[in-house]
N, C-alpha and C positions, 0 to 999 in steps of 0.2 A: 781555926774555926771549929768550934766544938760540933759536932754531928750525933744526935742518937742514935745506940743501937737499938731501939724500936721504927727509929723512923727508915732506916736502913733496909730494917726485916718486913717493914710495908710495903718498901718499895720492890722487893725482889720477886716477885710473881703479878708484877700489877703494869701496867702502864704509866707513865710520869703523868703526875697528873699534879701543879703548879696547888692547886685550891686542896693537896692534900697539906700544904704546910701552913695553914689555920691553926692546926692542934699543933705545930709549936710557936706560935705568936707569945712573947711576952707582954704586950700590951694588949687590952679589949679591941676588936674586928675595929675598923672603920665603918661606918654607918651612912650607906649611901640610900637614900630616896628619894627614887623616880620617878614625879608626878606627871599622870600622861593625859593630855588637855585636848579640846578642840580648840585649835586659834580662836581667840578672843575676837579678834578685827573683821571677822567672818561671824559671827555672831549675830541674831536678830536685834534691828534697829530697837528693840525695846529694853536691849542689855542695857544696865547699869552697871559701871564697876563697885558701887558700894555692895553692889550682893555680894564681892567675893571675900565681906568682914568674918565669914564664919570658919571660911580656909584658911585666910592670913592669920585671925587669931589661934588656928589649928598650928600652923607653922611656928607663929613666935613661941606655942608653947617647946616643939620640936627644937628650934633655936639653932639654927645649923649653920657652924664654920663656914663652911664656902657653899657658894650660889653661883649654878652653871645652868645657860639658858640655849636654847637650837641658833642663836643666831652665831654667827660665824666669829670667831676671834679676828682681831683685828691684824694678827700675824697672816693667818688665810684669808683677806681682805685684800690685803698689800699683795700677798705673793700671789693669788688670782690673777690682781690686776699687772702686776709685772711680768707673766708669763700668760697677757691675753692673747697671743697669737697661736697657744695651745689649747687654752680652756673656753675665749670667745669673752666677750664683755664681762667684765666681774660685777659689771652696775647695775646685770639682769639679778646678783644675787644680793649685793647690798650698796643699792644705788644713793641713797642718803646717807650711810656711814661714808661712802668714798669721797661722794662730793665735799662732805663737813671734812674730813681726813682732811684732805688737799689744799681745802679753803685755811685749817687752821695751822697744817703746815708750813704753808706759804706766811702766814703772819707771823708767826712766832721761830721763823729759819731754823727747825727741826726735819728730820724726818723720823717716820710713824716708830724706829727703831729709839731712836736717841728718843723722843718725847716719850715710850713708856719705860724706858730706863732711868727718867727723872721723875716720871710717876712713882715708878717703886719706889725709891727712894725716898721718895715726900712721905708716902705711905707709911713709912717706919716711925714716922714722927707721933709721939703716942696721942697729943693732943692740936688737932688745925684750930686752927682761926677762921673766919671767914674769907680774908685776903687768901689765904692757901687752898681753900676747899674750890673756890673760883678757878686759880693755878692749876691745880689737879682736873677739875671739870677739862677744863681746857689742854692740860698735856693729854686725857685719856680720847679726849676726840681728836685729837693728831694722831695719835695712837689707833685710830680707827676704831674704838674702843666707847661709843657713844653710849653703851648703857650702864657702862660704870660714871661715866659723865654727870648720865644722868640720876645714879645712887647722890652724889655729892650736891645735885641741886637738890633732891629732895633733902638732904639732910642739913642745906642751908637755912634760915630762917626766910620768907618770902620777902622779907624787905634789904636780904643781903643778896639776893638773887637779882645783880645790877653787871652790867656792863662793867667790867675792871677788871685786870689783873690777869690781862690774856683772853679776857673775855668781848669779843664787839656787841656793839647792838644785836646783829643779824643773829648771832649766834645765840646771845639770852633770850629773845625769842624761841629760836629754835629748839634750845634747851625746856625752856618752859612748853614746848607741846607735845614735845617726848616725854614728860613726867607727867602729862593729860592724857597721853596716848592710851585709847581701849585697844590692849596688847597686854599677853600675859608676860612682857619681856618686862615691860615698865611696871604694870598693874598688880600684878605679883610677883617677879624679881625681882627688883628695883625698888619697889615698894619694898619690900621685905627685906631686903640686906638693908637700906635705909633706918627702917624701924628697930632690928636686931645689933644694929650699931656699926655694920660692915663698910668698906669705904671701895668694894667693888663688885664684881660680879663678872663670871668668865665667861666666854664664847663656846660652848663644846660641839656648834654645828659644822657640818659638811658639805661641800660641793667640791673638792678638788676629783671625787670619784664618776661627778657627772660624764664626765671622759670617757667613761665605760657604757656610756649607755646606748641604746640603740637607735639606729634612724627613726625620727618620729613617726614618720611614713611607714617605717617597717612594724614598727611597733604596733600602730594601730590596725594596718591590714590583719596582721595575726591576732590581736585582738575579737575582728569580727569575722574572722573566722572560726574563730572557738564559739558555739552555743552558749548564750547563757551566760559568758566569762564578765560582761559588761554588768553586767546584775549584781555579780557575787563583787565586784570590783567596789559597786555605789551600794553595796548593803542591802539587795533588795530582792532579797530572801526572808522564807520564815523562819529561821533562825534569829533574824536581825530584826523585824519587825514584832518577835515575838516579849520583846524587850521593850517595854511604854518609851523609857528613860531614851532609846537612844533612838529616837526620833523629836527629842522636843528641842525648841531653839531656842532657850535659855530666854522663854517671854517673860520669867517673874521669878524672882528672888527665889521661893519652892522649889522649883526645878533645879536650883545649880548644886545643890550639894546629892542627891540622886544622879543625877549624870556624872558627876567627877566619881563617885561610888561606884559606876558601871563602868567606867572608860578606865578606870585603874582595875579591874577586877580581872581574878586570871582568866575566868571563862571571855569577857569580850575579847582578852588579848589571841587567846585561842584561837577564835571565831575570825579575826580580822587576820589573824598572820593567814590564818587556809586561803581567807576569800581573796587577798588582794595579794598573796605571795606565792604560796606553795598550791594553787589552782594554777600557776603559770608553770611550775615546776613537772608538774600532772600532765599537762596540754600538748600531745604529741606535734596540733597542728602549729603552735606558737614555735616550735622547734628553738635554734639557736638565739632568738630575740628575746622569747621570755626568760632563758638562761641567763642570757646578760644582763636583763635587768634588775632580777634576783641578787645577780654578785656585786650589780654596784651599790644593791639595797643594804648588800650585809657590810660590804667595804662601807659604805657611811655609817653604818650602825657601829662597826666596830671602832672607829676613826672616833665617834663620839666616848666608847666607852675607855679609849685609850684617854680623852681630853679630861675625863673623870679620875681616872687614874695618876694621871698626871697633877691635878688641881690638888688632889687629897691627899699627895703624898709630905706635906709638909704638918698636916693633921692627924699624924697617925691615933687611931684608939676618937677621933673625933666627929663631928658630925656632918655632912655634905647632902645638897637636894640638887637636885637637874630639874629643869621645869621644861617639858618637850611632849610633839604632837604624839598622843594616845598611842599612835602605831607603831612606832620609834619603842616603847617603852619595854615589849616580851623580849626583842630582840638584843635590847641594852642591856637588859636585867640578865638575860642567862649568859655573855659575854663576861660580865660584872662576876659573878659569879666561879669564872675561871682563874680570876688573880688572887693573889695569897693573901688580900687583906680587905676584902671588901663582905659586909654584911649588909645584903638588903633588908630594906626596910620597909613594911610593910602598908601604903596607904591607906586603903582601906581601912586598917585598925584605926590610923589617927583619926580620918573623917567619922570613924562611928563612934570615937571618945567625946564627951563633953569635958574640957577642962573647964576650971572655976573661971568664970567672966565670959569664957566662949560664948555667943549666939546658937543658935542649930541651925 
């Protein structure tokens, strides 16, 4: 392996630092971008999902390889639940993937391992049929795997979205209201890999770290014993109220492209890591409970940025988005930031572009 002697003579007075070996990539950085969201499903009863036509057509313009969303891969689904006498119910964390998992397991004498080793494998196929995209829907929900599922029913035609081919009744139901779901898993992942031409979408969220966390009971006592700490926690400082955008509940189409503008923007990331992370890190009275809860915040942040790393690495010099809660997103990006091939990318810039057809 050939090694420069410039890269040599950086490294002799400096600290190893993985992100200095960018400047010798042969191909262009990988192109990750972090889009950092309020849950959708949480959202004011007046949400529409068609207001988010001005982001999706932001994103088709972006056009990004691989699509990673917070919900859990169906690999950490399965192994939750088979080491629940460690971590506690896995159904508290994805109760409707586990159930559809099992249900389709059981019909089609797979488990969640073997049915996404015949998902990959389908996937290779340059061009499905309808019979196949059915096939797939249904190995990727054995798979634990339901919002890839549900990429392949959106990318059926509504009258091939029938009961067949591993498919039951219960299930094309089911299908069908996960690709209606107000959730930015389905509403703009799933939507988007759909439209982009993608045939899945990956898991990058975390709970095998919840393990680390403290007694609820402990947590909260030290909570109200810190002054003040419950305020900065729910944003309810002037710093945060000094901000229109992030108070509004997404009542009318106007408001959503101004909030995703502020909820991606460095300063709210700023603002939210102090209030809700590094104010616990401060809080002599919080003592060893808000420590803890800090390192299981960064262990799932970094678990995430490992799931990125991992996704992208068959896309070198290529394009990648994560769709995940606003708060998640400083702590992902500067993780990101330490492997040798990752280039952020910067949302804000997309949302403040008009490309030709975009809405605003």
């Amino acid at each position: 392996m050939f090694i420069s002697s410039e890269f040599i003579d950086a490294q002799k007075n400096t600290a190893f630092d993985p992100a200095a070996a960018k400047k010798q990539l042969g191909l262009p950085q990988t192109k990750v971008m972090v889009l950092g969201i309020s849950h959708l499903d949480a959202a004011s009863a007046r949400f529409q999902v068609a207001w988010l036509e001005p982001l999706l057509c932001r994103l088709r313009t972006y056009d990004p390889q691989v699509i990673l969303t917070e919900a859990l891969s169906g690999e950490q689904v399965m192994g939750l639940d088979a080491y629940a006498a460690y971590h506690g119910d896995a159904g508290k964390y994805a109760g409707p993937t586990l159930e559809m998992a099992k249900t389709a397991q059981a019909e089609l004498h797979l488990s969640a391992a073997r049915a996404l080793v015949k998902a990959d494998s389908l996937v290779q196929k340059k061009e499905l049929n309808p019979s196949q995209r059915r096939s797939l829907a249904a190995l990727f929900v054995a798979a634990a795997e339901p919002f890839s599922a549900t990429v392949q029913w959106m990318r059926l035609a509504p009258a091939d979205r029938i009961a067949q081919d591993g498919i039951s009744v219960s299930l094309a139901k089911r299908l069908t209201r996960f690709a209606e779901l107000r959730s930015e898993l389905s509403s703009i992942a799933a939507r988007l890999a759909a439209d982009v031409g993608l045939e899945r979408v990956y898991g990058a969220g975390d709970h095998a770290s919840d393990v680390l966390l403290p007694d609820n009971k402990e947590m909260q006592d030290a909570v109200n014993a810190e002054p003040g700490l419950k305020d900065l926690f729910n944003h309810h400082t002037a710093a945060f109220r000094a901000i229109p955008e992030d108070t509004m509940k997404l009542s009318s189409a106007a408001q959503v492209m101004p909030v995703l503008k502020w909820k991606n923007s460095a300063r709210f990331g700023e603002l939210d890591a102090d209030a809700q992370w590094f104010s616990m890190l401060r809080s002599v009275k919080m003592g060893k409970a808000g420590r803890q809860r800090v390192a299981a915040w960064e262990a799932q942040n970094l678990r995430m940025a490992v799931a990125i790393r991992e996704a992208t690495a068959p896309i070198a010099g290529g394009r990648a988005l994560l769709v995940v809660g606003a708060a998640h997103k400083p702590f992902i990006e500067a993780y990101l930031r330490t492997f040798t091939d990752i280039e952020i990318v910067s949302v804000p810039d997309l949302l403040s572009s008009a490309p030709k057809g975009c809405p605003n």
